[in-house]
Each structure stands twice: as C-alpha cells, then as structure tokens.
Backbone as CSV, one residue per row, in Angstrom:
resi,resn,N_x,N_y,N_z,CA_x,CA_y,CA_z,C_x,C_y,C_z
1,UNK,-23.568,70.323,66.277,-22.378,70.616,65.497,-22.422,72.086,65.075
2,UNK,-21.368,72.579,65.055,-20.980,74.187,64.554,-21.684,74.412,63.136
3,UNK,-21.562,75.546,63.106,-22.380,76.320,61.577,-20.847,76.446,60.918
4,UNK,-19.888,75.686,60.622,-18.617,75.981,59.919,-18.376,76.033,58.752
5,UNK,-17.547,76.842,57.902,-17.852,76.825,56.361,-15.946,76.504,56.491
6,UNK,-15.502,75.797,55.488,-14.356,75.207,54.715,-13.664,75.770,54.099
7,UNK,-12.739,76.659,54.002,-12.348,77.083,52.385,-10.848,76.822,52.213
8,UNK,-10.340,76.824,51.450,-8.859,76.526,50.952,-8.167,78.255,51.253
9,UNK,-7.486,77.822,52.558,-6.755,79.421,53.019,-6.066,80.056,52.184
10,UNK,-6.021,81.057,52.638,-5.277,82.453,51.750,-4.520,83.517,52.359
11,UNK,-3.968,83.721,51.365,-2.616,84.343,52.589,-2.753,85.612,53.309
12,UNK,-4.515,85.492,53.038,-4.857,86.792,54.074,-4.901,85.932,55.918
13,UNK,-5.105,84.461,55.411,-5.147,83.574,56.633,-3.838,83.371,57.206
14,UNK,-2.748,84.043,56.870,-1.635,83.950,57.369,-0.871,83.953,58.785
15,UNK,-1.821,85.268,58.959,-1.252,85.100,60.571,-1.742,84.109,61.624
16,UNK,-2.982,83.674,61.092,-3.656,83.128,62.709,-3.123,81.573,62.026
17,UNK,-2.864,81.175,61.135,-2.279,79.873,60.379,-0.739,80.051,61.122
18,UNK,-0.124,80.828,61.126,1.402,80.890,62.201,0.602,80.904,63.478
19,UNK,0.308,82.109,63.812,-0.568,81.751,65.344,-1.017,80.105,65.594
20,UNK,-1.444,79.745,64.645,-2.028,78.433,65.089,-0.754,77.221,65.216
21,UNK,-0.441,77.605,64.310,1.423,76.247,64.025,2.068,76.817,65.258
22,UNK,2.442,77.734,65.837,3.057,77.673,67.096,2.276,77.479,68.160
23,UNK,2.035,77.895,68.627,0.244,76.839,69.886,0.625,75.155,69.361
24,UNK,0.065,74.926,68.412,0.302,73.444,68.424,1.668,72.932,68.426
25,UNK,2.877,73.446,68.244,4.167,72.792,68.459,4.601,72.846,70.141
26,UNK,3.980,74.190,70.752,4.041,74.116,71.893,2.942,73.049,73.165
27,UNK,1.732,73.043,72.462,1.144,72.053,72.851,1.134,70.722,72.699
28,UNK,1.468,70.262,71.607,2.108,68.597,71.544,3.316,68.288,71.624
29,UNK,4.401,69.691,71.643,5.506,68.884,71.847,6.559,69.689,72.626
30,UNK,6.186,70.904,73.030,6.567,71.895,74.190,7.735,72.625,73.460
31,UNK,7.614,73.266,71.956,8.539,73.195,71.346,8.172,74.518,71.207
32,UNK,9.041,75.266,71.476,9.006,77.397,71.302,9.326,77.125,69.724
33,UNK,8.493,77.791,69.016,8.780,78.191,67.430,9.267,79.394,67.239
34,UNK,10.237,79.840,66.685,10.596,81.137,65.843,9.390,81.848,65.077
35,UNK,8.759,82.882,65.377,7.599,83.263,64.569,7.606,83.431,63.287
36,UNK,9.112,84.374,63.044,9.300,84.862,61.876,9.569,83.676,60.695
37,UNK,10.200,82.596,61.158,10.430,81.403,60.441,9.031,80.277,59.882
38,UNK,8.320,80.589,61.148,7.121,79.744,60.872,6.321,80.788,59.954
39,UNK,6.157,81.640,60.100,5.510,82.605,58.954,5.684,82.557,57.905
40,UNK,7.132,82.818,57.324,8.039,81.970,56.145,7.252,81.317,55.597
41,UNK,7.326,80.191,56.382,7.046,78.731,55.945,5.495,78.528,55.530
42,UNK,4.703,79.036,56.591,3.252,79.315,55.884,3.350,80.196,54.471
43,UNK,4.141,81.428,54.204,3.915,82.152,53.078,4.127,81.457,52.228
44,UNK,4.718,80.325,51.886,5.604,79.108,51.168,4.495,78.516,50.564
45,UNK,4.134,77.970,51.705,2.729,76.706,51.970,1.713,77.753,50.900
46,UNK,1.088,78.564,51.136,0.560,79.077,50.469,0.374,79.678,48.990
47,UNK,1.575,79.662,48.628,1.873,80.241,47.588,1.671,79.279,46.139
48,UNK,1.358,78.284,46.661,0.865,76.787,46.029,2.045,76.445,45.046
49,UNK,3.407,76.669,45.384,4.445,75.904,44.793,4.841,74.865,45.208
50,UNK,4.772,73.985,46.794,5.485,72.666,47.081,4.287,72.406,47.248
51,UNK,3.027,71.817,46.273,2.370,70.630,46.308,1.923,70.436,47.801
52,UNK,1.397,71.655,48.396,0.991,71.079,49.769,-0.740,72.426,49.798
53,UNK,-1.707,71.800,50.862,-2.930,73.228,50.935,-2.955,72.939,52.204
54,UNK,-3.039,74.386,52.367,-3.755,74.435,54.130,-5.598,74.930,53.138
55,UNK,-6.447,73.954,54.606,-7.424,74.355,54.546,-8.607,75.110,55.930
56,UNK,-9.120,76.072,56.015,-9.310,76.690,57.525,-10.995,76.631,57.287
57,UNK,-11.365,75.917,58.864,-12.509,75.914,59.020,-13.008,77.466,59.825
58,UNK,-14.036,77.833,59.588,-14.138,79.388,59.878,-16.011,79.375,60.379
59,UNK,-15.632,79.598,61.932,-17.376,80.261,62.547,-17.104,81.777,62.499
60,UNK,-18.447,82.222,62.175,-18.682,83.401,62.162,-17.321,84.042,61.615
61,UNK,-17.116,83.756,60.393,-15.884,84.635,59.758,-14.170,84.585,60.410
62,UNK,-14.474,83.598,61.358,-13.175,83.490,62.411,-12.708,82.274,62.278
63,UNK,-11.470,82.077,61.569,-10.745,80.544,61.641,-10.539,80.397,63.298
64,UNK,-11.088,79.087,63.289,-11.165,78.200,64.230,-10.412,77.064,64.403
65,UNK,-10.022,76.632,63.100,-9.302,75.133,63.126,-8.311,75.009,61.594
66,UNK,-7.470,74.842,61.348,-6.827,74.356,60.179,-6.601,72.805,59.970
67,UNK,-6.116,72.651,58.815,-5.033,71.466,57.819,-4.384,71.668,57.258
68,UNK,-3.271,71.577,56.850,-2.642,71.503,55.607,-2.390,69.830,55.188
69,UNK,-2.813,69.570,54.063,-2.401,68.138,53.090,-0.807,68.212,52.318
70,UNK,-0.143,67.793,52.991,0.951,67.546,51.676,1.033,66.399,50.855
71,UNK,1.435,66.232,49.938,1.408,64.799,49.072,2.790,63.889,48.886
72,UNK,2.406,62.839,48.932,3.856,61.754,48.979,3.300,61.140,47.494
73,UNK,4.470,60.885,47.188,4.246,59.665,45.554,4.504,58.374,46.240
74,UNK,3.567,57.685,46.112,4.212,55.570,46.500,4.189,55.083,45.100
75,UNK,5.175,54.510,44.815,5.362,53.689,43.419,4.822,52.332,43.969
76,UNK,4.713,51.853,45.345,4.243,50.973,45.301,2.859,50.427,44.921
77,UNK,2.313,51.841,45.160,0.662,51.658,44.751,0.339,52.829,43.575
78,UNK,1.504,53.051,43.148,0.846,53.917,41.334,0.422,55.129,41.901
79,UNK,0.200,56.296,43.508,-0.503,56.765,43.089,0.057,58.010,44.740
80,UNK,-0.864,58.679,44.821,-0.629,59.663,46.153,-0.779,59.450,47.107
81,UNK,-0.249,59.540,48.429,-0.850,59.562,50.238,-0.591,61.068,50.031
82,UNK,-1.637,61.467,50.677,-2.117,62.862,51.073,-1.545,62.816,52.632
83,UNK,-0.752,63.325,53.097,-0.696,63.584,54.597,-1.412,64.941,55.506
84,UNK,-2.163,64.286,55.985,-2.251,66.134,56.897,-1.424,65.835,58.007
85,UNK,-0.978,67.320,57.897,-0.392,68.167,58.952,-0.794,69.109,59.407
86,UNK,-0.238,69.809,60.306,-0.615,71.252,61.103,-1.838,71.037,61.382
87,UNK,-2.499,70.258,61.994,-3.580,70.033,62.333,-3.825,70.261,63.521
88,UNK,-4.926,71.526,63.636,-5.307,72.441,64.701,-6.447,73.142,64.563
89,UNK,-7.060,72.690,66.155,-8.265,73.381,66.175,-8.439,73.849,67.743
90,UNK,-8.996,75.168,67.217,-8.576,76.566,68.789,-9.260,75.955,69.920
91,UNK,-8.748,75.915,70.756,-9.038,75.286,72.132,-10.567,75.086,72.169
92,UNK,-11.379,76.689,71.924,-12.764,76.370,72.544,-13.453,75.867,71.431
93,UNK,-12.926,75.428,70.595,-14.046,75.117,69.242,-13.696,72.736,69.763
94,UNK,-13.078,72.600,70.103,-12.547,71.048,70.127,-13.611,70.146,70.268
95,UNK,-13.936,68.995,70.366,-14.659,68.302,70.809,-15.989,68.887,69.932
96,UNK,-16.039,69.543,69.140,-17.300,69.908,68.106,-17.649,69.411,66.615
97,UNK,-16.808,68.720,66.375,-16.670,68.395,65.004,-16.218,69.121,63.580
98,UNK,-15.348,70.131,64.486,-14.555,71.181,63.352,-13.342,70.633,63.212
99,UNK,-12.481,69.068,63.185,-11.997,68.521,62.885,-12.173,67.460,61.610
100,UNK,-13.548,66.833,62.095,-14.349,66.249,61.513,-14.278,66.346,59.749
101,UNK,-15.583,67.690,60.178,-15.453,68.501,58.635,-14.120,68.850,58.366
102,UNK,-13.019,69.584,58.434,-11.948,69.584,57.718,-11.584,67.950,57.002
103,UNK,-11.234,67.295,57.767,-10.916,65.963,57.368,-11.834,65.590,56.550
104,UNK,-13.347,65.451,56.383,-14.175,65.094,55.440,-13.872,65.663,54.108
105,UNK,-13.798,67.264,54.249,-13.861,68.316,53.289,-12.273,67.216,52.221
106,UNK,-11.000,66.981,53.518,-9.919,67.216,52.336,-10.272,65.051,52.163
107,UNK,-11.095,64.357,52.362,-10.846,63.118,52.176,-12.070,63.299,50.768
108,UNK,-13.158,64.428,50.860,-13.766,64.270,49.575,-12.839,65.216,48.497
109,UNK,-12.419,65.724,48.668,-11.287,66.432,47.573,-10.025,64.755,47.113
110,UNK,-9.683,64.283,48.284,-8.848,62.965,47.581,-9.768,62.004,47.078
111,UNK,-11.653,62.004,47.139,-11.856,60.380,46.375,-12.420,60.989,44.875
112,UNK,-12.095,62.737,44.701,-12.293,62.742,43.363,-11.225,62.935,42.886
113,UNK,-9.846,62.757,43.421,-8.804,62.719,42.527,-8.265,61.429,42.612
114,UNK,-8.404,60.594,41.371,-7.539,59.150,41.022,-6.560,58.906,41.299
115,UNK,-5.794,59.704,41.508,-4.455,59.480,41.830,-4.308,59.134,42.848
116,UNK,-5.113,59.826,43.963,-4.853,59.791,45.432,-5.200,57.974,46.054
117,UNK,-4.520,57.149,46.962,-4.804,56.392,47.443,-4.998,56.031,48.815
118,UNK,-4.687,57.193,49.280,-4.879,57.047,50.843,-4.696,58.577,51.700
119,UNK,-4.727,58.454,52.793,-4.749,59.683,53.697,-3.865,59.143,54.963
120,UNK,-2.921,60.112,55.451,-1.865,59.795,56.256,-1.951,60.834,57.613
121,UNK,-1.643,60.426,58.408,-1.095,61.924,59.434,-0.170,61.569,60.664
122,UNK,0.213,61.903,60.758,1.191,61.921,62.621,0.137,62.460,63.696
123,UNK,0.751,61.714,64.268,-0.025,62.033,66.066,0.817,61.788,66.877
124,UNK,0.988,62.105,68.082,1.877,62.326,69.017,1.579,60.531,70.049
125,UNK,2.498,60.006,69.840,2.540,58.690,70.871,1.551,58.797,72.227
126,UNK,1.572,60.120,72.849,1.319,60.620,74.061,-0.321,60.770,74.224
127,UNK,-0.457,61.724,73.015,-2.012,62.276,72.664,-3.353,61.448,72.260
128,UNK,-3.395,60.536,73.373,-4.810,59.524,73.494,-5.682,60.319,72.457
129,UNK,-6.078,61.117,73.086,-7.388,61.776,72.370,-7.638,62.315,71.404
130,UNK,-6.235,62.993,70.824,-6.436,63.117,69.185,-6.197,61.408,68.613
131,UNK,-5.434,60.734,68.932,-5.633,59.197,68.434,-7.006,58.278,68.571
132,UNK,-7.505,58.978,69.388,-9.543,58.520,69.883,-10.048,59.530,68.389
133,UNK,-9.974,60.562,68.160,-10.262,61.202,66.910,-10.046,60.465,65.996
134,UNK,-9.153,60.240,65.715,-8.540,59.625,64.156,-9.261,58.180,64.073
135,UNK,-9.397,57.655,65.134,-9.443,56.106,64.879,-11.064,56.311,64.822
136,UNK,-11.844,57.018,65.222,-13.220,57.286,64.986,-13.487,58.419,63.298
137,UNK,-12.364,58.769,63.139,-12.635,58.697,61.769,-12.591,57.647,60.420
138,UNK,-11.511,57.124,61.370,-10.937,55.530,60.084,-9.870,55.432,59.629
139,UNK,-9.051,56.260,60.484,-7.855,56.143,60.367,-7.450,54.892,60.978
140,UNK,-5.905,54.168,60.883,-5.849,53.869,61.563,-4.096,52.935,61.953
141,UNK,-3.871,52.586,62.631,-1.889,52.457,62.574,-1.456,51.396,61.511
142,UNK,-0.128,51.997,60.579,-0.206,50.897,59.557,1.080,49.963,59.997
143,UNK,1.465,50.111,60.791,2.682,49.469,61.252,4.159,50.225,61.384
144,UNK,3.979,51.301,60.668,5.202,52.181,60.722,5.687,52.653,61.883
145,UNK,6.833,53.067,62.418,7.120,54.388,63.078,8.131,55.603,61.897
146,UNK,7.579,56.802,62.816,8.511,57.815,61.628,9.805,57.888,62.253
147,UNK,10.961,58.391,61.502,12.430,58.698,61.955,12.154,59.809,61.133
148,UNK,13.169,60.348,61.523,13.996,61.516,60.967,15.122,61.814,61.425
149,UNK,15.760,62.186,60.574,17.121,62.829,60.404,16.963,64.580,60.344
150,UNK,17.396,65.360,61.218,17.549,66.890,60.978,18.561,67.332,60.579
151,UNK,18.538,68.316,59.266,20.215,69.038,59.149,20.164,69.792,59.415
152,UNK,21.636,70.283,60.228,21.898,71.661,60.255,21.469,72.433,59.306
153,UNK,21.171,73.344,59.609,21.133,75.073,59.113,21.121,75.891,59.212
C-alpha cells in the first residue's frame, strides 16, 4: 500500500480537484465539462458554505485521488447520510488502496459524529469495478434507483 497522507483540501487544491472532476465525468460518463464552471463549483465546495468537504489523498506532496462528502438530513432516521461524490483517483495510483484510505479517513470522521447514520455514493450501472470496490468496502445496494430532474439555466 502507498505512503499516502489525507487532508481536508484547500483551495490551493483547486485546480487538480477541477482537473480531476472533469477526467472523471469524461471517464464514467463521456461527458465534456465546462472548465470554468466546474472550477466555480469547486471554489464553492470549498469555501465550506453548502455543508459539503472534498478530501485529497496526496503521495509525495502530489494529490493523487479525491472525495468530496455532502450531507442529506433523513427524518426518517433522526440523523445524516454523508454521500461521497467526485470520487477520483489518478489513473496510475488505482488498484492501491488510495481509495480505501480516503473512504476510511471520511467513514472515521462520520462514526465520531452522532448525527451521522450512514454513508452513501453513486456508481455508474456500467462500472463493475468501482462497484467490486465499494462492495469490498461494505457498501452496499439499498434498493433505490436515482432520478433526476435538470433545470434549465
């Protein structure tokens, strides 16, 4: 396993956190991103006003892999689902366990907060092998599918 250290990104991690969100929209879902928009949206993410953290795993001083957690309220269970998203890790680092640790890092940050009751994420129908990941972490399908609705803008 990698020598990787964890930290809660910063908006000096900005660019390779856009660098990284477009690679992965184009790789799971062949989807060209607007740079300038996805940048935005990381400066957002960061700025720790919508209740969401990216966190970047980093060899030798070089992010390698991200997360970001956003949080849902369930009234059904009193308490938080943490979702990750943007979940990405740079081609040659994969298959090393710099997924692993991120996911550990943000599932021990949710079992010391009470509130939190679970951990959520999307995966692509298609993508066996990040779904071979997840389910070897303990994740696992709760019966849902997602919809969405997009608005114009």
């Amino acid at each position: 396993m990698l020598d990787i250290q964890i930290d809660q990104a910063t908006l000096e991690d900005c660019d390779i956190i856009t660098e990284f969100n477009i690679r992965l929209a184009q790789e799971t879902e062949s989807k060209s991103l607007d740079q300038k928009l996805v940048r935005a949206g990381v400066v957002e993410s960061l700025s720790n006003t919508r209740g969401c953290q990216y966190y970047v795993a980093r060899y030798q001083s070089n992010v390698i892999g991200q997360v970001m957690y956003t949080r849902e309220w369930s009234d059904w269970r009193n308490g938080e689902f943490w979702w990750f998203q943007s979940v990405y890790v740079h081609p040659d680092y994969r298959r090393q366990g710099v997924f692993q640790r991120l996911s550990q890092h943000i599932e021990n940050l949710a079992q010391s907060n009470s509130d939190v009751v679970g951990l959520r994420l999307y995966v692509e129908k298609e993508n066996g092998r990040a779904q071979s990941t997840y389910q070897e972490l303990g994740f696992k399908l709760p019966g849902y599918h997602v919809m969405e609705k997009m608005l114009e803008r």
